[in-house]
C-alpha positions in Angstrom: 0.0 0.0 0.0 1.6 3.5 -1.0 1.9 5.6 2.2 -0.5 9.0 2.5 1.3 12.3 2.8 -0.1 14.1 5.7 1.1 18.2 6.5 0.7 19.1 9.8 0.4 22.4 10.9 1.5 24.0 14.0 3.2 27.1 15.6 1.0 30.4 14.9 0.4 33.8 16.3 -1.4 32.8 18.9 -1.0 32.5 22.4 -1.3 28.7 22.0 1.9 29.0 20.0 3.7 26.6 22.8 0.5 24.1 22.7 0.2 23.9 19.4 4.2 22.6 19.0 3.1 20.3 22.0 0.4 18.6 20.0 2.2 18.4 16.9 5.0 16.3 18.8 2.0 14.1 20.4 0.8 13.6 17.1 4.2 12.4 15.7 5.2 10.7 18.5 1.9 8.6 17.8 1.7 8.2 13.9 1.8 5.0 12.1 4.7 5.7 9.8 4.4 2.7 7.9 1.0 3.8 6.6 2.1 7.9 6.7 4.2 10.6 5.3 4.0 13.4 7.7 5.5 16.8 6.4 5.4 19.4 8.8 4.0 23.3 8.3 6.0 25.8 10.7 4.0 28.7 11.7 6.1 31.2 13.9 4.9 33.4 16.3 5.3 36.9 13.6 3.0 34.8 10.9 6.0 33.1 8.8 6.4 29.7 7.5 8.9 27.3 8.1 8.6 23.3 6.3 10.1 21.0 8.9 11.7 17.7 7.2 10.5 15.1 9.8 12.9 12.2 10.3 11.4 9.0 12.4 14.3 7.5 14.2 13.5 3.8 15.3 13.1 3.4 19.2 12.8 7.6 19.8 10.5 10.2 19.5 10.3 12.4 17.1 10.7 16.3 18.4 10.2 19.5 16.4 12.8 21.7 17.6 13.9 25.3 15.8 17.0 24.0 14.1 15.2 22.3 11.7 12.9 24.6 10.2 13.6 26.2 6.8 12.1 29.2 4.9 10.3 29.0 2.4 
């Protein structure tokens, strides 16, 4: 079966910018990846966008963190 590409969006300019990270990491931390294709969607906190490569490492969670972000 041919995985499904999923974009998840998080971040913002709202003041559930923290949250928002939070629950994109639960998300991620709970995806089948063997079925999915997750690309993340960066929102930072002055309305930009940053894609986010998302790399599933066997045995540990997956974490956004700001060095990985890249303009668009």
């Amino acid at each position: 079966m041919r995985k499904k590409t999923i974009c998840i969006i998080f971040g913002g300019i709202s003041v559930e910018h923290e949250v928002s990270i939070i629950s994109a990491n639960s998300i991620l931390n709970n995806i089948d990846f063997k079925n999915y294709r997750p690309i993340g969607l960066y929102l930072t906190k002055k309305g930009g966008f940053r894609y986010c490569k998302i790399i599933n490492k066997s045995g540990k969670k997956t974490i956004f963190t700001s060095g990985i972000f890249n303009k668009f």
